[in-house]
N, C-alpha and C positions, 0 to 999 in steps of 0.2 A: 308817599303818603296816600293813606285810603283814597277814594272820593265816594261819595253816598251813589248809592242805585237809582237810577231812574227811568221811569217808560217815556216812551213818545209824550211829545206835545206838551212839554213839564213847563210851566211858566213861574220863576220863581222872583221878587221885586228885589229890588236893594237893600244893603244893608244889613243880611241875612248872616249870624254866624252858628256854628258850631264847632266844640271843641274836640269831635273825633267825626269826623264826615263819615266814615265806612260802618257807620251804626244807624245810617237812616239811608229805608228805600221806598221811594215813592212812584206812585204806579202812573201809568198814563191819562192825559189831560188834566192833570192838575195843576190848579192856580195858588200859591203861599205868594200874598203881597209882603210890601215890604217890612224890615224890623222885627224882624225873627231871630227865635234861637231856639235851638236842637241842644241840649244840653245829655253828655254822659257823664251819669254819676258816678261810674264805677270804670275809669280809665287804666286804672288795672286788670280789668278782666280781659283775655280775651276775645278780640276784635269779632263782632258778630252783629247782625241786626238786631236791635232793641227799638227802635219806632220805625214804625210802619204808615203809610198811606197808600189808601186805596185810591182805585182808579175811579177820575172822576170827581176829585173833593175840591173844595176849593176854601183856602182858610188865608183870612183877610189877617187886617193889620197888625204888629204888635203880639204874634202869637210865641207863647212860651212853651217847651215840653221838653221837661226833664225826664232821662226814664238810666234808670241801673240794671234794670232786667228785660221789661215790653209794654211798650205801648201803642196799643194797635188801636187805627182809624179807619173805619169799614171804606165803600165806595161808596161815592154821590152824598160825601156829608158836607155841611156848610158850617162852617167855623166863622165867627162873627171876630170882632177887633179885641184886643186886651183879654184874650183867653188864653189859662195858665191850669196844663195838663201835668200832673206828676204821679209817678209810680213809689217815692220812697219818702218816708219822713226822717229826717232827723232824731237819732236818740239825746234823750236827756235823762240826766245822771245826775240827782238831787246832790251827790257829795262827790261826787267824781268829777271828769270832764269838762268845762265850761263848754254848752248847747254850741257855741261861736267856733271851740276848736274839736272838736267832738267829730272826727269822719265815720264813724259807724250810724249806719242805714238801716232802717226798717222797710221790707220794698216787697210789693207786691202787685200784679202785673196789670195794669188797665184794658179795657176794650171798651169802643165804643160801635156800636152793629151799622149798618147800611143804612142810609137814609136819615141820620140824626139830622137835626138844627141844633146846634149850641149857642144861646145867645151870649150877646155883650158882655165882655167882664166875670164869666164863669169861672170857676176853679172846679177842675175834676181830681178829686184827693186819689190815693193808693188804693188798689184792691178794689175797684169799682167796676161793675161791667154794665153798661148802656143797653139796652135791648132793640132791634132795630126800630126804623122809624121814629122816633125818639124827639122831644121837645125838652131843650134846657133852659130856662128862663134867663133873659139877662140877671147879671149880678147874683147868680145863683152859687151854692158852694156845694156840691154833690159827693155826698161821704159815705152813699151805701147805692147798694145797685138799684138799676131802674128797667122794671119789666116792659117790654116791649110795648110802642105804640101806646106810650105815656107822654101825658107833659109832666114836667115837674118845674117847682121854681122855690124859691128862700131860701135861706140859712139855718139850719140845713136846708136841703133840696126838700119838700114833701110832693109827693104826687098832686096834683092839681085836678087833671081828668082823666081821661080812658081815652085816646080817638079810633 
């Protein structure tokens, strides 16, 4: 069995699963407390890194990140508790399908740049790229990209200021 990549100094808490380990590399000094999950949407593909973390991050309690293709986490970013990162959505098929058994994916690849805050209880959606330095408000749902050295916060995300 895989096991996921990782640099020096990797602190990671309990409790932590994923269901293909060799799809996540994380870079040195980084902290993921506990009650996490690494999820691969696409365990049919061949075995290759699809989430990444940068050196230096550190992402507290309760975090979720689903990815089928990449989702990539700069360095020196701070991921707050009940944060739930994904790269693909579910198709739905008005006559086809039921949404419940339905495995076909729509996925497109996340980044978030160096230096974010994502607060409390965010959701970062499919096809979004963060810009470095970067402010997510708690409770925030961010569904389009966000230019660098922005806050943004609500549902959707709207820019908030400029820092």
């Amino acid at each position: 069995m895989a096991t996921a990549q990782a640099g020096g100094q990797v602190r990671a808490g309990r409790h932590g699963v994923t269901n293909r380990a060799g799809v996540i590399s994380i870079g040195s000094r980084v902290t993921v407390f506990g009650y996490f999950v690494f999820g691969d949407l696409d365990t049919q593909s061949p075995l290759k890194v699809k989430i990444t973390i940068g050196d230096g991050s550190i992402i507290m309690f309760r975090f979720q990140c689903n990815a089928a293709e990449s989702v990539r986490i700069g360095e020196d970013v701070s991921i707050a508790s009940n944060v739930f990162i994904t790269d693909s959505d579910h198709v739905v098929e008005p006559d086809g399908t039921p949404v419940t058994r339905n495995t076909k994916l729509v996925t497109r690849p996340v980044e978030i740049g160096n230096g974010c805050w994502i607060g409390q209880n965010a959701v970062i959606l499919k096809g979004v790229t963060i810009g470095e330095h970067c402010v997510v408000g708690a409770n925030s749902v961010v569904t389009r990209d966000v230019p660098a050295r922005t806050v943004v916060a609500g549902n959707p995300a709207k820019v908030i200021k400029t820092l």
